[in-house]
Structures are given as structure tokens and as C-alpha cells.
C-alpha positions as CSV (number, residue, x, y, z in Angstrom):
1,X,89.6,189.9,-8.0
2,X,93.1,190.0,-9.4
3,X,93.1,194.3,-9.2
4,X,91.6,194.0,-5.5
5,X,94.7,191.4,-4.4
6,X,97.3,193.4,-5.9
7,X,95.9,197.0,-4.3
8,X,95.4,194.9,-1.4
9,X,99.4,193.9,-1.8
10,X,100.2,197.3,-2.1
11,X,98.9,198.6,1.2
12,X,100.8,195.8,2.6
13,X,104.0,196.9,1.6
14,X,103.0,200.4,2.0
15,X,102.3,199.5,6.2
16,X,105.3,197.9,6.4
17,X,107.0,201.2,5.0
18,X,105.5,203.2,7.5
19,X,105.9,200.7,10.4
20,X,109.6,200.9,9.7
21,X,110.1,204.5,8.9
22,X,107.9,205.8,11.7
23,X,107.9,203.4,14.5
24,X,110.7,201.3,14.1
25,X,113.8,203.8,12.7
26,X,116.2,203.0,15.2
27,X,116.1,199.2,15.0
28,X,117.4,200.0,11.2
29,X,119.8,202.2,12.6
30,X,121.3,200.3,15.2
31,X,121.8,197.3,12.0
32,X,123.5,199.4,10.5
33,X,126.3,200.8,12.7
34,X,127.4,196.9,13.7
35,X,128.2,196.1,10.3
36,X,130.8,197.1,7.7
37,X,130.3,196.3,4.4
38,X,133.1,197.2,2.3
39,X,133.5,197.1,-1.6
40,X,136.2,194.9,-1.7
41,X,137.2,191.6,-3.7
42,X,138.6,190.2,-0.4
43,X,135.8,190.6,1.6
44,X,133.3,189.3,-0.7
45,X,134.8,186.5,-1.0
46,X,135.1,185.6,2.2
47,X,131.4,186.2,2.5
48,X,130.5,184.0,-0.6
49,X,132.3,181.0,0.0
50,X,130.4,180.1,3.1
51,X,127.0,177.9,2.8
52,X,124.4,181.0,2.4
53,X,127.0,183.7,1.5
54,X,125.0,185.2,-1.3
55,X,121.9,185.5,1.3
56,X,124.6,186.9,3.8
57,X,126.0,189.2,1.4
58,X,122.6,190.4,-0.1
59,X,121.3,191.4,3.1
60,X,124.5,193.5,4.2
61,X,124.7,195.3,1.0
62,X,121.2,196.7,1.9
63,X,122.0,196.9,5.8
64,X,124.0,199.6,4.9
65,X,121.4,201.8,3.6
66,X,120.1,201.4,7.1
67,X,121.9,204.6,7.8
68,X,118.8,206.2,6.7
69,X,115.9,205.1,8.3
70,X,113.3,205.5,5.3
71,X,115.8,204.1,3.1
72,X,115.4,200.8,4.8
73,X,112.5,200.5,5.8
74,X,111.9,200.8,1.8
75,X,114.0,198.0,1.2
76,X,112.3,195.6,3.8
77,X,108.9,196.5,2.5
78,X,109.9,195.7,-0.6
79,X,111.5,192.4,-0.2
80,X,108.7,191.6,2.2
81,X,105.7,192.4,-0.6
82,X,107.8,190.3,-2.8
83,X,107.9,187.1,-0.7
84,X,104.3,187.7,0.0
85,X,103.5,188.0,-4.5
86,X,106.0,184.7,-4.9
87,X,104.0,182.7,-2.2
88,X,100.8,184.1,-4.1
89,X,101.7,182.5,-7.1
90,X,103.1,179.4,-5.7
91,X,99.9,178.7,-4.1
92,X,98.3,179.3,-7.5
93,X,95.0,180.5,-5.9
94,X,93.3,183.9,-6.1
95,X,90.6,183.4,-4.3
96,X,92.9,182.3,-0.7
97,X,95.2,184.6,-1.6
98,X,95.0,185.9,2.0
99,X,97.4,183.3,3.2
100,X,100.0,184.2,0.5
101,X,100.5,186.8,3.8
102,X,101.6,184.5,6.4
103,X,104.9,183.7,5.6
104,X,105.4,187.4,4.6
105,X,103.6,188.5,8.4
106,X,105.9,185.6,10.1
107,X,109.4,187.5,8.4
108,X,107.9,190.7,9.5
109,X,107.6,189.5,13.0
110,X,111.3,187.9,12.8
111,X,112.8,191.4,12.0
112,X,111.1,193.3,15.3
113,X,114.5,191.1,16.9
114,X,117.2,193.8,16.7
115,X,119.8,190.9,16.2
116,X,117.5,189.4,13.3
117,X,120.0,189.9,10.3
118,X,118.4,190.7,6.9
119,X,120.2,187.9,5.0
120,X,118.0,185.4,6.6
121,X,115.0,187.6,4.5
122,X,117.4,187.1,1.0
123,X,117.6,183.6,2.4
124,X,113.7,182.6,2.2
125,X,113.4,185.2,-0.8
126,X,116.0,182.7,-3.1
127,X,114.6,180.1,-2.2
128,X,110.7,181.2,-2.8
129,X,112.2,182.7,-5.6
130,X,113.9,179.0,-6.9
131,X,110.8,176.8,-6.4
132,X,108.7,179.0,-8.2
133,X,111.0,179.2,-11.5
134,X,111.3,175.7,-11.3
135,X,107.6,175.0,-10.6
136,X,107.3,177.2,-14.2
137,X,109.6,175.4,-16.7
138,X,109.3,171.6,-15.4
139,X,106.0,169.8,-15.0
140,X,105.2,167.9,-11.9
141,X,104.0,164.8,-14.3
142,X,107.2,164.5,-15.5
143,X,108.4,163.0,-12.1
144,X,112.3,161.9,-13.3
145,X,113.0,165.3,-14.6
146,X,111.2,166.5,-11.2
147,X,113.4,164.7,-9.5
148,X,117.0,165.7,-11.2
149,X,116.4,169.5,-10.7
150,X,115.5,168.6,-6.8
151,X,119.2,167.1,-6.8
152,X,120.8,169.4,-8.8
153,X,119.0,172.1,-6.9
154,X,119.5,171.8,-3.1
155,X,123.3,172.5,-3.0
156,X,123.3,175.3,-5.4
157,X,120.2,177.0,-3.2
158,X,122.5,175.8,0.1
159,X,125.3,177.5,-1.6
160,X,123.1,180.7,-1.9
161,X,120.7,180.6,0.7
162,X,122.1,178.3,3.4
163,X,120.0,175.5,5.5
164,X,117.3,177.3,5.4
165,X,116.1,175.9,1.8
166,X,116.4,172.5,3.6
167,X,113.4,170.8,5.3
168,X,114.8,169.9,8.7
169,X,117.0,171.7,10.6
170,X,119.0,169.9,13.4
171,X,121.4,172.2,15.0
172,X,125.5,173.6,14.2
173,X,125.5,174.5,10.4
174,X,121.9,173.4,10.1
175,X,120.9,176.3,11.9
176,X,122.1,178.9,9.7
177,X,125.3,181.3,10.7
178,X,124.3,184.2,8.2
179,X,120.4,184.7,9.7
180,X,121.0,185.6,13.6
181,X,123.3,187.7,15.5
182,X,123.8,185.1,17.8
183,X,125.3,182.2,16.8
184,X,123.8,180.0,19.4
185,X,120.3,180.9,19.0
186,X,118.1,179.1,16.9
187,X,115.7,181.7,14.4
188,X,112.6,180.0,14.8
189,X,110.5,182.8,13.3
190,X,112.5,182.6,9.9
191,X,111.8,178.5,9.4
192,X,108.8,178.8,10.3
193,X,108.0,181.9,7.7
194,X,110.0,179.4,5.1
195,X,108.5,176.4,6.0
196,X,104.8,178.2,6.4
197,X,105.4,178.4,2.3
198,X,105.1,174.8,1.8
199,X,102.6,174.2,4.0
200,X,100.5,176.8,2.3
201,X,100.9,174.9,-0.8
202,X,99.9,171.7,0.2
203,X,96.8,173.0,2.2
204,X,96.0,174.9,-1.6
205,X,96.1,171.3,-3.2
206,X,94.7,169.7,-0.6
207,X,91.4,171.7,-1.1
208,X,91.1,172.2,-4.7
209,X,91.3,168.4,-4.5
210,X,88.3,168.4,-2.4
211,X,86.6,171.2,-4.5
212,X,86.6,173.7,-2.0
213,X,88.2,176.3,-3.5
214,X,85.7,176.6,-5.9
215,X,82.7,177.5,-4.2
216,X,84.9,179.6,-2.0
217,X,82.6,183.1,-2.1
218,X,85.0,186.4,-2.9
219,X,83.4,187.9,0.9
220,X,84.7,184.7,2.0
221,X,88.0,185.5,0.4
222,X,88.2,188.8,1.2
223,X,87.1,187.8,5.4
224,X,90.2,185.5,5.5
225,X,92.4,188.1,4.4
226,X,91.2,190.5,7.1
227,X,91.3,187.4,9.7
228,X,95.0,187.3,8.6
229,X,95.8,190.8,8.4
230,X,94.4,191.5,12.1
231,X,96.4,188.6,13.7
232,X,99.3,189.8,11.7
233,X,99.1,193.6,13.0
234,X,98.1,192.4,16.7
235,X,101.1,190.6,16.5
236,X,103.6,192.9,15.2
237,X,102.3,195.5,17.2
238,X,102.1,193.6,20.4
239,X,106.1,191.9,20.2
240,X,107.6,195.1,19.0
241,X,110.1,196.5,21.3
242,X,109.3,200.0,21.7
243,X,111.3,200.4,24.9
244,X,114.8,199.3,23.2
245,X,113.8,201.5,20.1
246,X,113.8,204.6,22.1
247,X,117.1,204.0,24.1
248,X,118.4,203.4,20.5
249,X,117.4,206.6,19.4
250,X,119.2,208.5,22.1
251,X,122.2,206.2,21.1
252,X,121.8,207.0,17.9
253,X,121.8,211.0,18.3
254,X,124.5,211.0,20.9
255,X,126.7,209.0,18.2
256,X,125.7,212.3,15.5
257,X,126.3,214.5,18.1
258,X,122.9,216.0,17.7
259,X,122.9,217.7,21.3
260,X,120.0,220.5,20.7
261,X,118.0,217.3,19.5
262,X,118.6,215.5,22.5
263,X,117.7,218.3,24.8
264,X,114.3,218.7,22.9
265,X,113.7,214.9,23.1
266,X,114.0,214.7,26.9
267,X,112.2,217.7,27.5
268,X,109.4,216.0,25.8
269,X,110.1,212.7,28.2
270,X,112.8,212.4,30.2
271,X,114.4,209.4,29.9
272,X,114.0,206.4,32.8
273,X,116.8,204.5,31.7
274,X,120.6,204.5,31.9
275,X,121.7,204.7,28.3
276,X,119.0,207.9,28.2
277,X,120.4,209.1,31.3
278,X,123.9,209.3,30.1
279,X,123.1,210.8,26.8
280,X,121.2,213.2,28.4
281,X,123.4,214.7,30.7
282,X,126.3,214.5,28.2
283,X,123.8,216.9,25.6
284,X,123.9,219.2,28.7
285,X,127.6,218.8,29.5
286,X,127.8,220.2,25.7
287,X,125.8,223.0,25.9
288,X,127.5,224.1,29.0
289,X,124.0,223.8,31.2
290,X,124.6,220.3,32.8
291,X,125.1,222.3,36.4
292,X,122.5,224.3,36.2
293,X,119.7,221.6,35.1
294,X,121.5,218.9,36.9
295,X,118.5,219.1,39.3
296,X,115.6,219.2,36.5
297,X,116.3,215.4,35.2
298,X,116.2,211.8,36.2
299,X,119.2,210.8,37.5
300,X,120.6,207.3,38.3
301,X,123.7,208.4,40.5
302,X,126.9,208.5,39.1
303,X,125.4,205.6,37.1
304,X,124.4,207.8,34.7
305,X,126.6,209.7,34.4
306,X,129.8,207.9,33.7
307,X,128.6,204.4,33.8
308,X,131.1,201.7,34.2
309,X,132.1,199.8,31.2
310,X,129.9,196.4,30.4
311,X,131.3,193.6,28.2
312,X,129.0,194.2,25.5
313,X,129.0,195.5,21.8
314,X,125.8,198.8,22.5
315,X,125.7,199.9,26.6
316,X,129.4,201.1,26.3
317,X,129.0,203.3,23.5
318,X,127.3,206.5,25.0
319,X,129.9,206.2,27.5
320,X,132.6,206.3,25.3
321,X,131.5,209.1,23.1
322,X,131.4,210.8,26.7
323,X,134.8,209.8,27.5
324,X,135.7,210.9,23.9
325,X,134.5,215.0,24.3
326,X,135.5,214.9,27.8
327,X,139.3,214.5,26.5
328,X,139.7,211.1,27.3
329,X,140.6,210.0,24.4
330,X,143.0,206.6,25.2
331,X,140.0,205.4,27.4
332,X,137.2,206.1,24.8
333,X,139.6,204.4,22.3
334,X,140.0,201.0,24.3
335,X,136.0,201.5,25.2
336,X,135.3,201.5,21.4
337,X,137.8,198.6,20.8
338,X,136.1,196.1,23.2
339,X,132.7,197.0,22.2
340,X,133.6,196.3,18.5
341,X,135.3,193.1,19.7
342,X,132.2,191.7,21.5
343,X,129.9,192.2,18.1
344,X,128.3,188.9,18.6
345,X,128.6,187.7,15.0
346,X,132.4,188.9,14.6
347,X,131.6,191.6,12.3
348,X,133.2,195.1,12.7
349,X,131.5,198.4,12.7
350,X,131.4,201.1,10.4
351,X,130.6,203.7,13.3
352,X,133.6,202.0,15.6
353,X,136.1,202.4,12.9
354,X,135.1,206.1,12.4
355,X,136.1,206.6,15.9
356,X,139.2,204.4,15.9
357,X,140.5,206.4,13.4
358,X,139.5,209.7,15.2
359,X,141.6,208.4,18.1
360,X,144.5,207.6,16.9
361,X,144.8,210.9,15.0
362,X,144.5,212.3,17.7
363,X,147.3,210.5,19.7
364,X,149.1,210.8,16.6
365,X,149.2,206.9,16.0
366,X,148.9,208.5,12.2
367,X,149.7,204.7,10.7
368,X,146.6,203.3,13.0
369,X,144.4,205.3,12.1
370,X,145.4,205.4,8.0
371,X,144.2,201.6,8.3
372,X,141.2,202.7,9.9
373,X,140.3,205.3,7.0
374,X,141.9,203.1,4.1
375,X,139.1,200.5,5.5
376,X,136.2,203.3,5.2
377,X,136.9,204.3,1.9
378,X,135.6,200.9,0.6
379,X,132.5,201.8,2.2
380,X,129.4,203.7,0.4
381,X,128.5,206.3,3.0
382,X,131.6,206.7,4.8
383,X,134.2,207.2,2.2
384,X,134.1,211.2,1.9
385,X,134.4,211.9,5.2
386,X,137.9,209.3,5.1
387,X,139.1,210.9,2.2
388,X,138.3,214.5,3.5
389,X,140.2,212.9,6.5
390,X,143.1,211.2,5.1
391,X,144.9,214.5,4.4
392,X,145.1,215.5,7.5
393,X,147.7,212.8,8.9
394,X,151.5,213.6,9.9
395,X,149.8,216.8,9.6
396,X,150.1,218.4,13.1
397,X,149.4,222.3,12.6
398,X,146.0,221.4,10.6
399,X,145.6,218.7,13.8
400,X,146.0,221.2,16.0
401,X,144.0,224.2,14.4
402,X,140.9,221.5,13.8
403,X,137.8,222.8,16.0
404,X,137.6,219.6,17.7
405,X,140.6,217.3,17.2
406,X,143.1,220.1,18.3
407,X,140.5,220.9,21.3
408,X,140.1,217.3,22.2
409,X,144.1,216.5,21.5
410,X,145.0,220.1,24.2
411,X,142.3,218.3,26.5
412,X,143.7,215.3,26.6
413,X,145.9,213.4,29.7
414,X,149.3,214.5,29.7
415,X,150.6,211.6,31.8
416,X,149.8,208.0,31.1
417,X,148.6,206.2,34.6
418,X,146.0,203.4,34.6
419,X,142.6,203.7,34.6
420,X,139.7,201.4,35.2
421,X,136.6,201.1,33.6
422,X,135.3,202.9,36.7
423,X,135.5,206.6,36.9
424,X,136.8,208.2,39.9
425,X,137.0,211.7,41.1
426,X,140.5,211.8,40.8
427,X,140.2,210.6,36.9
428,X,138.3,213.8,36.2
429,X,140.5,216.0,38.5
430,X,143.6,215.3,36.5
431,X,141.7,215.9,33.5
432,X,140.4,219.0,34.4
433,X,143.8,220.5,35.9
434,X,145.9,219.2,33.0
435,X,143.8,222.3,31.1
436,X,141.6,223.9,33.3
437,X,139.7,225.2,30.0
438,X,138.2,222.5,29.6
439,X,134.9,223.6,31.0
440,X,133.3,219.9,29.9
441,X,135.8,217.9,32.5
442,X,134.8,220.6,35.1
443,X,131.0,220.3,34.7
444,X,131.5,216.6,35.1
445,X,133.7,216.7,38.0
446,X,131.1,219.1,40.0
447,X,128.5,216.8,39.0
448,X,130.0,213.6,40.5
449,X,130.4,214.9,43.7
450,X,126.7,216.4,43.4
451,X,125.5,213.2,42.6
452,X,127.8,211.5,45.5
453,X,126.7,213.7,47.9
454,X,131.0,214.0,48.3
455,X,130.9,218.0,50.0
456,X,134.2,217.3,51.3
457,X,136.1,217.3,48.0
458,X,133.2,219.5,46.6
459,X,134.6,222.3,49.1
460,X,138.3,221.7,48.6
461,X,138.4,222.0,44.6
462,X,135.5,225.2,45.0
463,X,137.8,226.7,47.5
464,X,141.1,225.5,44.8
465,X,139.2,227.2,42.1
466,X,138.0,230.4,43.2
């Protein structure tokens, strides 16, 4: 029975491997590119002092090995299969060991929620973690002693773990601020998957009291488990966002720049929504064929193809990196800016800063952007291409010999005018004549008034132009 439960255990942490790595990949990317951790004294700190800031800080140090997808998803299996093992020995019973999954199924459901933060995991992890070590080294019948390590225990776990090792929670600080993305909204899924513990332990008592558990049958044992796992997988598999993960993805490859991937993707499927519809055609724009297959995609107006600017941390982001290879560099700056500022837990972003400081070198704001890469060379997976960076500030001949920043910086507006977050004709215009080589500004242009059906200024710029 005992090697059957821990096989069994095994091909649980093994599905939730290949859930994540195959399925889910761009949910793990997308946690990661919204959060900077950075190896720094100060910033620890001001992590670990909060209620919960070990939790917190536990579960961003491995959000940033979210940058590669099998990485992670190796990391939540295993913190998942661990909960699962310490709720199996909590309940102290082999033979309903089945139900040692719930609480383990429940956190598995809580992290199909793209804003579900993996410090709310570390959370429920300390805490199973705690009981059980106590449960070990002092006896229930010694009820005083019981009762001292309750008391001495509950604000050291809420100094590690937060409210969620607390039985009721009410609402504010209760709630937990180190377990959601949004402040505001209450994570039901992760109290319940906390709280499920617990109850799983009292039902355990409750029927070895009654002697049930003992004439429990092992194809009785082995039935509840696959009663569980079935619920479990229809579940996951039913609430998982498939539809978000794939506009993720073509985030995720536009951010990389990975345009020949792109073009393969929607050739597969094209893409039916607007974050798609502008990655798409900028993959074109880059390989110089956004005219001539203009006609062969799903379009959504000039919508997608230089969407206006939302007030929101993800929609903006292909549109900036748009912005950015067009030549616009002062409008994908700000774009970047306000996206990082509306993060909805007040972190900043590894991928944001990368392009701040990309910016400002480029405008030669060489002090702004040395913040920017001082910043990333704290970081793990960031900090070679900052140092490989760094050298080139106040350095304008290796600026302007770089393949892209000394294209990008020739591109670039030569007058400073105001712009709004919606894109006009003339925006691109200006663009395009401040250096007519810039073939990307020129696709664009043709294609807005394609898209606008505008064959008034279509014939005046082809007549212009010839």
C-alpha cells in the first residue's frame, strides 16, 4: 500500500509537470515578466517585514524561473506534490490517502488565475509544513504544552506565511496582500485549499473513532482516489483559460522578437483576437511582407494594427514593442511606463525595465537608463545582457554603429510635437519622411489607409513617392 501511494504521488506531480510545461507555459511566462526580483538587501527587506513576507518572497524568488516554461512548471509540481505528502501524513491514514489530494487539487486550481501569485502556495506549504513538525515533537495529551506552542506559534507563521495560517479571515489584512494580484479580491481557492487541510484531519479522526477506517478495503481506497483524481482533472481542465494562454504566447514571442515563429503560429491559426492581430501583422511588418499578405489575415481595422493605448499593465505591450521598431521610440517609452505603473500589485517588471533602459539609450538619456541597467544586474537572468549593455553609454559611435539602436535612434522623430495614444496618418507620415528608409514606417503607413479604405491620401503619398 505505502509503494502504490507514493508511485501514485509521483504521477501526480509528474501531470502537473506536464500540465504546466505543455498546456499552460504562457501563464508562467506572463508571472514572470510582471515581477522583478532583485538580489538586494534593500529589497528583501522590504519584502520580509510585512505579515507573510517570507511566503511573498519564497514565491518570487521562484517566479523568476518562470522565464522558462519547464523550469516552472517544475517548481509548482514540486511544491504541489509536497503539500499533497505533508497533508498525507497529517491525516495519518494510508488507506484514505486519496484525500491527502484535495487541498493539493484546490492550489492547482487556484494557479489556472494568471494573477494567482505563487507566494500564496509558500503560504499554505509553511504552514502544512509547521503543524506537522509540531504535531511530531509535542503530544496532543499534553494539552498545556499544546496550548503554549499554539500561542507562540500563530504570529511567527503570520510573520511568515500571512493570514492565511489563521482560521477566519474577515477582510483588509485578513485577506492576505502577498497571495493575489489584486488587492481587492478575495483568493477563495487558496483558503479553501488551506482550510480543506484541517477539515481532512478531523474527518480522518472522526472515522477512525467510529472504526471505519479499519475495515476500509484497499479497492475501496484505491476507488476514492480515482473519484478524486477525476473531479480534480475535470476541474482543472474545464476552468483553465486556454483562450488567454494563447494571446499570451503571441505576447510572449513578439516581446523575444521571434517573428519567423510568429508567422508559423498564425499560419497554423490565425489569430481572432486583437493582441494576435497586432502581433501578427507587426511579424509581417518585420519581414517586409505585411503589404503583400495584408489581405491573407484577420484583420480588426486599424484596431489591430496600432491599437489605441488601454490603462492596463498586458493590452499595451504589443503595441508598444510596435511603436518601439517602428522608430517611435518617446511613445513606446511612455507606453511602457504606464503599463508598468498600472501592475496591479505595485511591482515593477523585469521585461519593462529592459526596455526603459533601451529607450533612453537611445534618446541618449544615458543617466536614465544606467538606473534602469544598474537595477537589472541584481537580477538572475537579466544581468549579462545589462552588463554587456552598460558599456555602451555616453558611447555614441558604438550607439550609432549598433544594428538596431543606431537603426531605431536614425528612425526616430526629429521634431518633438504631441502625440496621442491614438495613431494618425499624419503620425506615421512624419515618421516615414523624417527617413524615408525606414521601409517599417512605410509598410504601416500604406496599411492604415488600406485598412481605412482612405484612397485619397493613399493616392497623394503613392503619387509623392514614385
Amino acid at each position: 500500500m505505502s509503494s502504490v501511494r507514493y508511485l501514485i504521488s509521483s504521477i501526480f506531480c509528474v501531470a502537473v509537470l506536464l500540465f504546466f510545461g505543455l498546456a499552460y507555459p504562457q501563464h508562467l511566462h506572463y508571472q514572470e515578466q510582471y515581477q522583478l526580483f532583485l538580489f538586494d538587501s534593500n529589497y528583501v527587506w522590504d519584502i520580509i517585514r510585512e505579515p507573510g513576507g517570507v511566503a511573498d518572497l519564497l514565491g518570487r524568488f521562484c517566479t523568476q524561473f518562470f522565464l522558462y516554461a519547464w523550469v516552472g512548471a517544475a517548481i509548482i509540481a514540486l511544491l504541489l506534490s509536497a503539500v499533497q505528502l505533508m497533508t498525507l501524513q497529517l491525516m495519518g491514514s494510508n488507506k484514505l490517502y486519496g484525500l491527502s489530494f484535495i487541498p493539493s487539487g484546490l492550489l492547482w486550481l487556484y494557479l489556472l488565475d494568471e494573477n494567482a501569485l505563487l507566494g500564496g502556495i509558500w503560504a499554505v506549504l509553511i504552514i502544512t509544513g509547521m503543524v506537522l513538525l509540531i504535531s511530531r515533537f509535542v503530544s496532543i495529551k499534553r494539552t498545556v504544552t499544546m496550548i503554549i506552542v499554539i500561542i507562540i506559534a500563530i504570529p511567527v507563521l503570520y510573520f511568515l506565511a500571512g493570514p492565511v495560517c489563521l482560521p477566519i479571515p474577515v477582510d483588509g489584512l485578513w485577506a492576505g496582500i502577498h497571495y493575489y494580484r489584486m488587492p481587492k479580491v478575495f483568493p477563495w481557492l487558496l483558503w479553501a485549499a488551506a482550510f480543506s487541510a484541517f477539515v481532512l484531519v478531523l474527518i480522518v479522526r472522526f472515522f477512525r473513532n467510529k472504526n471505519f477506517i479499519q475495515h476500509l478495503s484497499p479497492i475501496a481506497s484505491h476507488l476514492l482516489f480515482a473519484l478524486v483524481a477525476v473531479c480534480m482533472g475535470w476541474m482543472v481542465w474545464k476552468n483553465a483559460n486556454f483562450k488567454a494562454e494563447k494571446v499570451m504566447q503571441y505576447d510572449f514571442m513578439a516581446t523575444h522578437q521571434q517573428w519567423n515563429r510568429i508567422i508559423e503560429t498564425i499560419n497554423k491559426e490565425k489569430p481572432n483576437n486583437q493582441i494576435g492581430v497586432t502581433v501578427q501583422n507587426l511579424a509581417l511588418a518585420m519581414r517586409g511582407v505585411l503589404l503583400d499578405q495584408i489581405q491573407n489575415y484577420n484583420q480588426n481595422g486599424i484596431a489591430g494594427l496600432l491599437p489605441d493605448v488601454q490603462s492596463d499593465a498586458t493590452s499595451p505591450m504589443p503595441t508598444a514593442e510596435a511603436f518601439y521598431q517602428l522608430g517611435m521610440i518617446n511613445v513606446a517609452q511612455r507606453t511602457v511606463f504606464e503599463a508598468q505603473e498600472a501592475i496591479l500589485d505595485f511591482q515593477k517588471s523585469g521585461r519593462c525595465y529592459k526596455r526603459l533602459a533601451q529607450t533612453n539609450l537611445i534618446n541618449g538619456n544615458y543617466e536614465v537608463s544606467r538606473k534602469y541597467l544598474t537595477a537589472l544586474q541584481k537580477t538572475l537572468f537579466y544581468r549579462d545582457w545589462a552588463n554587456e549593455t552598460l558599456p555602451l553609454l555616453f558611447d555614441e559611435m558604438a550607439i550609432n554603429n549598433h544594428p538596431e539602436y543606431g537603426r531605431l535612434r536614425k528612425w526616430a522623430y526629429k521634431e518633438n510635437f504631441l502625440f496621442s495614444d491614438h495613431v494618425t496618418p499624419g503620425m506615421l507620415e512624419s515618421l516615414y519622411f523624417g527617413c524615408t528608409d525606414n521601409r517599417m514606417a512605410y509598410q504601416y503607413l500604406i496599411a492604415y489607409y488600406l485598412l481605412t479604405g482612405d484612397r485619397e491620401r493613399y493616392n497623394n503619398f503613392i503619387s509623392k513617392n514614385r
